[in-house]
N, C-alpha and C positions, 0 to 999 in steps of 0.2 A: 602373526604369532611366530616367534623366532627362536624363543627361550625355551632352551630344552626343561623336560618337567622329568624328577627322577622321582621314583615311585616305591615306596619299600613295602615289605606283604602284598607283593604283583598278583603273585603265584594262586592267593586265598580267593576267596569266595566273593570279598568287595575288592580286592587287588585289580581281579582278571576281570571286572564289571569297570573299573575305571580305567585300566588302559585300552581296554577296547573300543569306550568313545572318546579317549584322549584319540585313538588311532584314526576314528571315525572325523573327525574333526581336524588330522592331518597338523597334529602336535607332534613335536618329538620329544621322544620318550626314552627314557633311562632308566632300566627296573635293578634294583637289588637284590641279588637271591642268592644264598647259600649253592646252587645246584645250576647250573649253565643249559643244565640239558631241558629242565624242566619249563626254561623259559625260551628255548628254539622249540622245544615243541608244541609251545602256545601261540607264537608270535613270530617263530622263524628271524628270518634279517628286517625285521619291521620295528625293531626297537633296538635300543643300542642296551648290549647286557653288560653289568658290573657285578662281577660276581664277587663275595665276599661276606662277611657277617656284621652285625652289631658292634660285637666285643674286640673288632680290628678297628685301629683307629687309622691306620694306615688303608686300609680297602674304604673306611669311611673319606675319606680327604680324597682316595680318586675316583670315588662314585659321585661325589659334591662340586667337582672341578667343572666349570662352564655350565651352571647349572641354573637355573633362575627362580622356579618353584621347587618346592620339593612335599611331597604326600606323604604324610606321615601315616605309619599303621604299623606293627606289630601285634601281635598273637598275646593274650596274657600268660603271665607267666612272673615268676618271682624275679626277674632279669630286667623287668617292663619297664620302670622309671630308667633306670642306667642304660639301656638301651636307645630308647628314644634319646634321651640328654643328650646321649653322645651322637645319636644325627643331628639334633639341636646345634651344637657346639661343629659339629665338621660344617653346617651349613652356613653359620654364622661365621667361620673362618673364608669361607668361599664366597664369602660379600651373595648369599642367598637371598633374594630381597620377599619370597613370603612362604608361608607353609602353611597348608591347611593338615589339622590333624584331628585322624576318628580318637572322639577319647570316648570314655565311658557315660553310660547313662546316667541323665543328670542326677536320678533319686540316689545314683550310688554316690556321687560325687558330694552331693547333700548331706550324706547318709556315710562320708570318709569313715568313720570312726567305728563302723559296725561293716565298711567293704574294703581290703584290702586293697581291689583292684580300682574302689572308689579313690582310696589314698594314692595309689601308685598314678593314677589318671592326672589328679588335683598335681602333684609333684609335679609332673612334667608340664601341666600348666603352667603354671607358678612361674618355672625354669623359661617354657616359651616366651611370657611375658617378659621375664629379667632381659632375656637374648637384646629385646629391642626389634625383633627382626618381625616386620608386618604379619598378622594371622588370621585365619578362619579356623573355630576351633566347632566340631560338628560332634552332639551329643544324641549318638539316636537311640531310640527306646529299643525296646528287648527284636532282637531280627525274627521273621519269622522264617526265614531258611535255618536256622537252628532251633528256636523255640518249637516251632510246630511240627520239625519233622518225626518226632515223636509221634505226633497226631495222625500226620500221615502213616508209619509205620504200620500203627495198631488199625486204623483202618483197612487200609490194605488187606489185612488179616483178618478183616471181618469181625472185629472186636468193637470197643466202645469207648469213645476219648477219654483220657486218661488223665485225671483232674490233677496231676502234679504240684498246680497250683491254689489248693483247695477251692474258694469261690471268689475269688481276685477276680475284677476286670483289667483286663490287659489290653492298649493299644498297640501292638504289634506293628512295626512297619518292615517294608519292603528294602531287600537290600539294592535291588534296583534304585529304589527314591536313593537312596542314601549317595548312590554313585551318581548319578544324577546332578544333586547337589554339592555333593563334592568338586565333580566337573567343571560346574558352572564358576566356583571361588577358585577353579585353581588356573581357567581361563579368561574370568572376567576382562573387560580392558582398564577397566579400576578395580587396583586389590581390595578384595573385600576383608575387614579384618575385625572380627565379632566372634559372640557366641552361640552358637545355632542350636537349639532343641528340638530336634527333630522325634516325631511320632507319626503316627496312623489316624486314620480318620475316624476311628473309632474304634471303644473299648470294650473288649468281650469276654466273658466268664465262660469256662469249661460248658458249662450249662448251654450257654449262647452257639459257639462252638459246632457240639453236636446234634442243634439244631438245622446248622450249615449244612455238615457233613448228609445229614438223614435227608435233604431236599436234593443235593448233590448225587446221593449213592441211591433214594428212590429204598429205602430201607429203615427198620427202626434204628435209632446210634443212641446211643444212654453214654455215661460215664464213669468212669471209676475209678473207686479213691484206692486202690489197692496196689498202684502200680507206682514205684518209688525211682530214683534219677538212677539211669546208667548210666555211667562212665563208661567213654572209651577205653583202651587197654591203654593208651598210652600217655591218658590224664595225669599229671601231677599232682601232688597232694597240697601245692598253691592252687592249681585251678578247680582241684574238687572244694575245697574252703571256698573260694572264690564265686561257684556255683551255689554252693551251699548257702553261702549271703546271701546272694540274687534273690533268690527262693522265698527267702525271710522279708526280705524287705515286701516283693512284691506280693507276698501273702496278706501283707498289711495295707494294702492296697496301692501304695505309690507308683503303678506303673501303670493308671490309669488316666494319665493326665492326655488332654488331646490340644492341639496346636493348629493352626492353619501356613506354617512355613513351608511344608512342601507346595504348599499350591502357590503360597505369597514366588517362593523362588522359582518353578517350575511352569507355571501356569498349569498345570491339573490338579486334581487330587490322586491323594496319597492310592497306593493299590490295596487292594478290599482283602482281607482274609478268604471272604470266599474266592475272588478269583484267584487267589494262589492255591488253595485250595485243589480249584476245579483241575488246573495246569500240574501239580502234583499228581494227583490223581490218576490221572489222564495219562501221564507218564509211565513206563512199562521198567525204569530202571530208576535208580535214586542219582540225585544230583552228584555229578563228583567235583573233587576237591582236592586239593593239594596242602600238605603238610604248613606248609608259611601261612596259612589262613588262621581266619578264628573260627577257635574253636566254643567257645562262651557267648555267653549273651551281652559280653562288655562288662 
């Protein structure tokens, strides 16, 4: 493995999950990030940094230069098709021979016409496809490092899971699997170049849930329907729409579909709710994160 792999949203929650066993695996690595400091302080001289934006077409072409894969991901946001295209487009000029990219979940993608972020997703498909340029394009269901931390929270506080999603089952997967699999297409020794639907190993209602919780905490958990979406402070009014879909769609149930790809790709199965769960839990401080992440459920 010779080809250096340049990686955009390093910094995020599945960024920093995939250069770590790109590093693990003694790949070279090339991250993009707005912020130079952010990524000596995760990775030191163990990656080679390009710092620079989306919206630079010039930072784009020397972040692409000598480059062979490239990982696609950005954060949603109203910017999100023109963004990606344009690493599309710098990578395709850089003779890039393949790109795996996290797009959106497949019910939004299904479901373009009632999710913004589902359209913006299908777009840069679309766009990836035209390129010519080899792919793996990875659709995973709602993460549970965002969707649940909600669950975690209210527990925490000795409250009772908080039915968000009225009585939806939800397949929830690990953002572990997802880098995982990402890893695997972006080192194969045959490019792999498909569509991937990735989920969980199983579908769980609010209800389900705080049955988890209550064997875990050794306490009653109930749920409740009185607790509505937070927005962070520094949400956009693309990504609260954008949430606000999600919400819609999977209340109708479509984010219940379950799949055997993590295992077909991985050889295990997918990680269980509860054991994220327990490892939350168990935890004395909340996961941190860095701004370049996502912050949505796709």
């Amino acid at each position: 493995m010779t080809a250096t792999i340049l990686v955009t949203g390093a910094t995020g929650k599945l960024g920093q999950r995939v250069v770590s066993r790109l590093l693990q695996k003694e790949a070279k690595v090339r991250v993009l990030t707005r912020r130079r400091e952010d990524a000596l302080k995760l990775w030191g001289d163990r990656v080679d940094i390009a710092e620079g934006n989306f919206s630079d077409p010039a930072s784009l072409k020397e972040a692409s230069r000598g480059i062979g894969t490239v990982f696609l991901l950005s954060p949603i946001g109203e910017t999100l098709a023109a963004d990606q295209n344009a690493v599309i487009d710098a990578a395709l000029s850089a003779g890039v021979s393949l790109i795996v990219k996290i797009s959106g979940s497949d019910w939004t993608i299904a479901n373009a016409a009632r999710s913004i972020s589902g359209a913006a997703h299908a777009e840069v498909e679309k766009h990836l496809t035209g390129s010519g340029i080899a792919h793996a394009v990875l659709r995973p269901n709602a993460w549970m490092q965002v969707a649940l931390e909600p669950v975690v929270a209210a527990l925490r506080k000795g409250e009772d899971v908080p039915a968000r999603l009225g009585d939806a089952a939800v397949s929830f997967i690990d953002a572990d699997d997802i880098a995982d699999v990402a890893v695997h297409a972006l080192t194969a020794s045959v490019p792999v170049s498909s569509t991937f639907v990735l989920t969980g190993g199983e579908a769980l209602t609010a209800l389900e849930i705080a049955r988890i919780a209550a064997r875990i905490l050794h306490r009653p958990v109930g749920i409740s329907h009185n607790s509505g979406t937070a927005f962070p402070p520094d949400i956009g009014v693309f990504e609260q729409k954008a949430i606000g879909e999600f919400g819609q769609l999977i209340r109708e149930g479509l984010a219940a579909s379950i799949n055997d790809t993590i295992h077909q790709i991985t050889g295990r199965l997918p990680r269980s709710v509860e054991d994220y769960l327990r490892a939350r839990l168990a935890a004395t401080t909340p996961q941190g994160d860095h701004s370049e992440g996502e912050k949505t459920w796709r």
